[in-house]
C-alpha positions as CSV (number, residue, x, y, z in Angstrom):
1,X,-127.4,138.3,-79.7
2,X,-127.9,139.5,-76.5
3,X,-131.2,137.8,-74.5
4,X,-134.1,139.9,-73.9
5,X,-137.5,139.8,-74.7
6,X,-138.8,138.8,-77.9
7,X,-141.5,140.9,-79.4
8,X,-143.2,141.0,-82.7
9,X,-143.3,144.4,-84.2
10,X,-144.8,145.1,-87.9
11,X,-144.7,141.1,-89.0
12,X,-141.1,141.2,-87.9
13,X,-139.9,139.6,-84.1
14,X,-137.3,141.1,-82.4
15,X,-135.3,140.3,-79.5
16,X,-135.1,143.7,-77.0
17,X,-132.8,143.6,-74.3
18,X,-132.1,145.6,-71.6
19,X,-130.4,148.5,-71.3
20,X,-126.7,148.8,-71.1
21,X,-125.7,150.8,-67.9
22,X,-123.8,153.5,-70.5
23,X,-127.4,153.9,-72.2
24,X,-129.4,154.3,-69.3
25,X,-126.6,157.2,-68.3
26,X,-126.9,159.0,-71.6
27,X,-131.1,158.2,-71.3
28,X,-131.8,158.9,-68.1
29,X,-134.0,162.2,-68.5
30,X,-135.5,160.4,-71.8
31,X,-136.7,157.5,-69.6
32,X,-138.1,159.9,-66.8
33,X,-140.3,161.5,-69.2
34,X,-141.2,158.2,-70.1
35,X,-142.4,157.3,-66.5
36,X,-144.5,160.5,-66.8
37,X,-146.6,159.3,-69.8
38,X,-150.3,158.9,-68.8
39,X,-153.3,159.6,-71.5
40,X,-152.1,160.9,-74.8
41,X,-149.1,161.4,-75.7
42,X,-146.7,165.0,-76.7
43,X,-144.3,165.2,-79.3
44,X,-141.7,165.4,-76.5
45,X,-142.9,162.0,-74.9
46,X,-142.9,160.4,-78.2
47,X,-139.7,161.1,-79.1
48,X,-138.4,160.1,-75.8
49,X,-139.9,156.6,-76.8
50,X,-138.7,156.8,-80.0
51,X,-135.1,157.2,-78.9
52,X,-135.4,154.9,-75.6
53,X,-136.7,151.8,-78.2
54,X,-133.7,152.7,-81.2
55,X,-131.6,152.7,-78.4
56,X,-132.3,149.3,-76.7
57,X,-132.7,147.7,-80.2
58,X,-129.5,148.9,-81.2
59,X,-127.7,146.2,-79.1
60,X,-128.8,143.6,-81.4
61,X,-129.7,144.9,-84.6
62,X,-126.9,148.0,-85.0
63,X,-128.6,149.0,-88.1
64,X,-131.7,150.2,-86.3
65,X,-132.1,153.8,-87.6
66,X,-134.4,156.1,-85.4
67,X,-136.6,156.6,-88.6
68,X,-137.1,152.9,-88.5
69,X,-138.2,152.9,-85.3
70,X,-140.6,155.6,-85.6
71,X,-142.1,153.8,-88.6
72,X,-142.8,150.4,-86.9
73,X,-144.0,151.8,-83.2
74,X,-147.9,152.8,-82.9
75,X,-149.7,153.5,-80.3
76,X,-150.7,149.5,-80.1
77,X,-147.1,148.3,-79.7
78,X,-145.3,151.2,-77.9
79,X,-147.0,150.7,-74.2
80,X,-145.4,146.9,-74.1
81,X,-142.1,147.9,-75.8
82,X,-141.6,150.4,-73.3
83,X,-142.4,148.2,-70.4
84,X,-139.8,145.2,-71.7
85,X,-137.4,147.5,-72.0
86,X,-137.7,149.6,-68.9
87,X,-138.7,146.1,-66.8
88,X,-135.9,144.5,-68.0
89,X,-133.6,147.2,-66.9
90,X,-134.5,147.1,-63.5
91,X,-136.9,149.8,-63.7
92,X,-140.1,150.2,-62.0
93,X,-143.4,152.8,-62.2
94,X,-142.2,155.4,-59.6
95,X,-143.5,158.6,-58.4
96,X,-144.6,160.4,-62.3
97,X,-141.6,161.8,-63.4
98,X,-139.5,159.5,-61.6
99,X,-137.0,156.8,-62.7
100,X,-136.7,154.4,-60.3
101,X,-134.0,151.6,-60.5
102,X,-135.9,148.1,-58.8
103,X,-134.3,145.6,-57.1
């Protein structure tokens, strides 16, 4: 199992950890739409999440469909999610619409 943060979604805790550097590649427009979320969100933004949290969770628990995903985020959990994984991938809140890795 690969160490990240430990989160309790839907009665069930999971461990998220960061992004690989391959993921963040392939996710990189993905996670700038994420930095542009503010208010409500669109289909587009939601699917970004969607895929961003599959993805991260997929290091541990390779089983993790997308439809499972999309089934156990609201719009309770999804904010801190977002942040662990993002935070703990050397991210940080940038310009809107920007991805910026933090040192």
């Amino acid at each position: 199992m690969i160490e990240g943060t430990r989160i309790t979604i839907g009665g069930e805790e999971y461990v998220i950890p960061a992004l690989s550097f391959g993921q963040i590649k392939k996710l990189l427009p993905k996670i700038q739409i994420l930095q542009s979320v503010a208010g409500s969100l669109t289909e587009e933004q939601m699917n970004a999440v969607a895929e961003v949290v599959q993805t991260a969770l997929s290091r541990n628990y390779p089983d993790m469909t997308i439809e499972k995903v999309e089934d156990i985020l609201d719009l309770s959990n999804a904010p801190k999610i977002i942040k662990a994984i993002l935070g703990g991938s050397g991210f940080v809140q940038g310009e809107p619409g920007e991805a910026q890795a933090g040192g």
